[in-house]
N, C-alpha and C positions, 0 to 999 in steps of 0.2 A: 709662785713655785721657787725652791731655791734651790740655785746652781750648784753643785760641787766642783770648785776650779781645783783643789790638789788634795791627796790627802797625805797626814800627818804621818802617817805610820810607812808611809812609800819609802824603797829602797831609793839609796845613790846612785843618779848615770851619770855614769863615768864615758868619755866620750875623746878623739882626740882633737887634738888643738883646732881652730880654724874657726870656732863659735861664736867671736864675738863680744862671749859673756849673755846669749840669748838662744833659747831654745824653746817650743811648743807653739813657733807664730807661723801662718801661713805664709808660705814661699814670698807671695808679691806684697806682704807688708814690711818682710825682715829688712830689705837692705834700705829702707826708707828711715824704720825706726834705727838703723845704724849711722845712716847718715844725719839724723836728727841730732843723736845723742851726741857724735863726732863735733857736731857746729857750737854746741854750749860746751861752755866751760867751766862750770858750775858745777864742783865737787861732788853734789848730793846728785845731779844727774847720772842715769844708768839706762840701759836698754831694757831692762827688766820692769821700771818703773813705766816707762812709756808703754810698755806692754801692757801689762799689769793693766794702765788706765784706759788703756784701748778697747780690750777686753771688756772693763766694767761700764763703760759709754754703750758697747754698742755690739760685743762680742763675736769683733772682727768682721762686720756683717756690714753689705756697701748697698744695698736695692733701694731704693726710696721707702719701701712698704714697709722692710724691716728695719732700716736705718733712720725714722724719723719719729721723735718724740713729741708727745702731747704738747708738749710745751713750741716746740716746733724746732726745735735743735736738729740738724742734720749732719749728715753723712757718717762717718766711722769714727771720729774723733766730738763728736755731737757738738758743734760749733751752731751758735744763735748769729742770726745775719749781721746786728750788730757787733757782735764781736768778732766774727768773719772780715770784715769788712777791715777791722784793724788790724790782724793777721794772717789774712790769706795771702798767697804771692802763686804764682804758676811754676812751682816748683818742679814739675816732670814736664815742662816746655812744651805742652800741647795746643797753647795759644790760649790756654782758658784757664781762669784762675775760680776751683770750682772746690767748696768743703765735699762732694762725692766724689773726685778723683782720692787717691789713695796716698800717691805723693803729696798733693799739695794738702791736704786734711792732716799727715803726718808732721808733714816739715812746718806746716803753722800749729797742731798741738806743741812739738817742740821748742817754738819759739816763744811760744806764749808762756810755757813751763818755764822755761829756762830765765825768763823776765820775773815770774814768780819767785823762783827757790835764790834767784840772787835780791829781791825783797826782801823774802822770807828772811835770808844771811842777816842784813841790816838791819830788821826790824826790832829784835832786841825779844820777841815773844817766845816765851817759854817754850820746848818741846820741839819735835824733828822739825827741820827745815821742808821737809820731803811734806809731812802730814800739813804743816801751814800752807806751802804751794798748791796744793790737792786742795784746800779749801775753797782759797783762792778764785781755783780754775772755777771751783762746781758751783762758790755762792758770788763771786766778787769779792776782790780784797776788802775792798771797804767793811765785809761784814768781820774780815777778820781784826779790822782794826777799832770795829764796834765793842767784839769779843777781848781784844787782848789776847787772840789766840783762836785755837779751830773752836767755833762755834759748838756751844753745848748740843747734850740732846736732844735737849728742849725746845731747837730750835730749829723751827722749818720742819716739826715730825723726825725729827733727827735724821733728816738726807743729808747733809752734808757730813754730820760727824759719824753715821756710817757708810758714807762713799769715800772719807779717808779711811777707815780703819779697814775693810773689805780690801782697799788698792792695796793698800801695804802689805794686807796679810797674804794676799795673792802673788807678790813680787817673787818670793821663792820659788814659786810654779814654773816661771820666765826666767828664772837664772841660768845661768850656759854650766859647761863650759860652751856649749851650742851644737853647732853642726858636726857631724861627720865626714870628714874629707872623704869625697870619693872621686878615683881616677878611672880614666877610660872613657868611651862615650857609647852611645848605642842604647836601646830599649830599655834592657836592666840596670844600668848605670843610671839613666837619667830616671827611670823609677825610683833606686835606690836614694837618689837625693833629693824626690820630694817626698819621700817618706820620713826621711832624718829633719826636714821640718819642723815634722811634728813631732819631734822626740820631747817628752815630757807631758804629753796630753794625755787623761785619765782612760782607762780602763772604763768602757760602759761597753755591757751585753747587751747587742741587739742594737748599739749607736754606732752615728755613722757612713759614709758611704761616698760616691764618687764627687762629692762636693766638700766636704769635709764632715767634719763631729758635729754629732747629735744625740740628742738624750736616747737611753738606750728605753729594756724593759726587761718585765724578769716573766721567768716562763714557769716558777714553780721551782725548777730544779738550779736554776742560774738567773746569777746578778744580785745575790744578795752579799750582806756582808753583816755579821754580828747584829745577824737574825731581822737587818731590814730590807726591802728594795730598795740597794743604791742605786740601781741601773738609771731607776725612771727621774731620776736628779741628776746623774752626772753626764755631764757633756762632752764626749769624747771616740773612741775609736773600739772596736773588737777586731778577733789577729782578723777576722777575713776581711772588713768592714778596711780597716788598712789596705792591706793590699790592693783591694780594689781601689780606693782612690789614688794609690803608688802610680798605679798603671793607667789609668783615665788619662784624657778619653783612647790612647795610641790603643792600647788594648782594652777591650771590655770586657773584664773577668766577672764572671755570673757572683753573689753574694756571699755563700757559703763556702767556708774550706773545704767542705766533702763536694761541693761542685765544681769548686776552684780544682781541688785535683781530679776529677772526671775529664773537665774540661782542658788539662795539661795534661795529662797523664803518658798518650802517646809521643810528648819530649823529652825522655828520662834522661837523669843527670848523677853518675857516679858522685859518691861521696867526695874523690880526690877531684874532680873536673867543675868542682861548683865553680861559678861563677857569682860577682854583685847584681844582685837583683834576683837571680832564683827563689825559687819555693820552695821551702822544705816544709814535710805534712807531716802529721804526729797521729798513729791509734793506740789505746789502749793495747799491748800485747804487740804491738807491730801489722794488726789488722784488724781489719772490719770498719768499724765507723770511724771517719778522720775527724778527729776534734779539735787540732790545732792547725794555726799555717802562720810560718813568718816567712823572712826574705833574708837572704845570705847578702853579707855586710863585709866582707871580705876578713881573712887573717882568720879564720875559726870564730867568726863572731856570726849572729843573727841579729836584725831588728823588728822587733815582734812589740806587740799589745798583749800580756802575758793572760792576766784573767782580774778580776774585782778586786779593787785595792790598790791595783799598782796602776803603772803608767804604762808610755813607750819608750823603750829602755832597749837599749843594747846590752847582749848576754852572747857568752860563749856556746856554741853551737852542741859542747860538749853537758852541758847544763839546764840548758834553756828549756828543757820539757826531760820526763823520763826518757834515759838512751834506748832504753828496750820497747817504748811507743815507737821508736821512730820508722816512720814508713820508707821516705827517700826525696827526691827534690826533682821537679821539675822546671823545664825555660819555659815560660809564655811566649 
C-alpha cells in the first residue's frame, strides 16, 4: 500500500516562532531529533531530514511487532545489530544502551548521518550530499563508492535509490516553522501543545485516534479527492480524531465531533471567554448535525484538521469553517 506523507497542493502554516525548523513529529521524538540535529555540524543536516528518515524506516512506530523488519533491523530508526553496535550510546541515561529506546535510536541515527553527509562533503560524487548520506545509511557506503554515487535503480529492485528519493521528497512535510508557543498550564493548555505536534500531518477521514495517525476510509460521501479514496492511503488525523488524541488519556473524549459536543456541551464557553484548548463545533446553518470541531489556539486562531487535501494548520477562528455554521465552544 502506499503511504500519502504530504500533499502538493496543501496550503502554508504559518505558525509563531519557537519550532525549531520541525513540525508534524510526535511529542516524545521532537526534542531528540533536535537535539540530534544541534550535535552535527554538517551544513546539509536538518531536523526535517531526520524526520523525514524516521518516518520512512519505521513511521515513528517503537513496538517490537511494528518496529522490526524482515531483515531484522529494529526499533524506530531501523538499526541492524551490527551497525548498533557501532552507534548506539545510552543517550536518555537509563542505563541501557537500547536501538527501541527513542532517545538512544535518535541520537545514534544522527550520529551516523552526520558521519555520512560529512563523507558525502569529501567524497567528490556528484549530486546532493543529503541523497548520497541517505544511501549510505540504507545500502552501506561502500555501495555508494561501488556506484560513484546513489546507486541505480537497478540496484537492489531499486530500495535504495527509492528510499533516497521518497526521504527527500518527504522533508517538506517536517519543515517548521514548528511549534506553537503556548503559555499557561492546566488541561487545555497542555492539550493544546500536543496537538501543535502534529501541525502538519495530512488530513484522513475516518484516521486516527488516541494513539496517533492512521490510515483513514471513505464512506461514500467523504475522503475523496479528484474522484479518488485518499482517505484509505493517507496517514493522518480528522478534526474529531485530533482532538481526541489532544486530550488523551487526562480526558476521554468519545470519537465523533457530534459526540465530542454531546459530551461537553453542558460547559459552554462565550465567544470572548475562550480559552487555549477549548472546542469550537461547526453545523451547517448553525444547527443540527455538528460536522466540524477544532481547539482554540489563542489570539483568534484555531488548530484544527480542516478536511481532504489539507493538513493540521492553524487558521483564524474568523475563517476556519463558514461563520454562519458556527455553533459555539465548549471546556472538556
Amino acid at each position: 500500500m502506499t503511504v500519502v506523507i504530504a500533499d502538493e497542493d496543501a496550503d502554508a502554516i504559518e505558525t509563531t516562532d519557537g519550532g525549531g525548523g520541525l513540525q508534524g513529529v510526535p511529542a516524545e521524538f521532537r526534542p531528540w531529533i533536535l537535539k540530534a540535529d544541534a550535535a552535527c555540524k554538517e551544513p546539509a543536516m536538518t531536523p526535517a531530514l531526520l524526520a523525514a528518515q524516521l518516518y520512512h524506516e519505521s513511521g515513528f512506530k517503537t513496538s517490537r511487532k511494528e518496529a522490526t523488519s524482515y531483515a531484522g533491523a529494529e526499533g524506530p530508526a531501523q538499526f541492524m545489530p551490527g551497525t548498533w553496535a557501532t552507534w548506539g550510546r545510552d543517550a536518555d541515561g537509563n542505563g541501557e544502551t537500547s536501538p527501541w529506546d527513542i532517545g538512544d535510536a535518535v541520537m545514534a541515527q544522527g550520529r551516523m548521518m552526520c558521519s555520512l553527509l560529512k563523507q558525502a562533503a569529501k567524497s567528490g560524487y556528484p549530486g546532493d550530499v543529503r541523497a548520497l548520506a541517505l544511501a549510505g545509511y540504507n545500502a552501506g557506503w561502500g555501495r555508494v563508492e561501488q556506484f560513484g554515487g546513489v546507486p541505480p535503480e537497478s540496484f537492489a529492485k531499486g530500495q535504495t535509490y527509492h528510499y533516497v528519493r521518497n526521504i527527500l521528497a518527504a522533508m517538506p512535510r517536517f519543515e517548521g516553522p514548528g511549534l506553537l508557543e503556548v503559555s499557561g498550564s492546566g488541561t487545555g493548555a497542555d492539550a493544546l501543545r500536543k496537538a501543535a505536534t502534529r501541525m502538519g500531518t495530512p488530513y484522513a477521514y475516518g484516521g486516527g485516534g488516541p494513539s496517533g495517525p492512521s490510515v483513514g476510509f471513505c464512506d461514500g460521501n467523504n475522503g475523496y479527492k479528484n474522484g479518488r479514496c485518499a482517505a484509505s492511503s493517507t496517514v493522518g488525523f480528522d478534526c474529531s480524531s485530533l482532538m481526541q488524541y489532544a486530550y488523551w488519556p487526562n480526558t476521554k473524549l468519545p470519537r465523533t465531533a457530534a459526540a465530542q459536543y454531546g459530551a461537553t456541551s453542558h460547559r459552554p464557553v462565550a465567544r470572548d471567554q475562550l480559552k487555549p484548548g477549548d472546542l469550537l463545533f461547526w453545523a451547517h446553518g448553525g444547527n443540527g448535525f455538528i460536522y466540524h470541531v477544532a481547539m482554540y489556539a489563542g489570539d483568534g486562531n484555531v488548530l484544527h484538521a480542516p478536511r481532504t487535501g489539507r493538513h493540521v494548520e492553524l487558521a483564524p477562528l474568523s475563517s476556519a469553517m463558514p461563520q454562519g455554521d458556527y455553533v459555539g465552544a465548549t471546556r472538556p
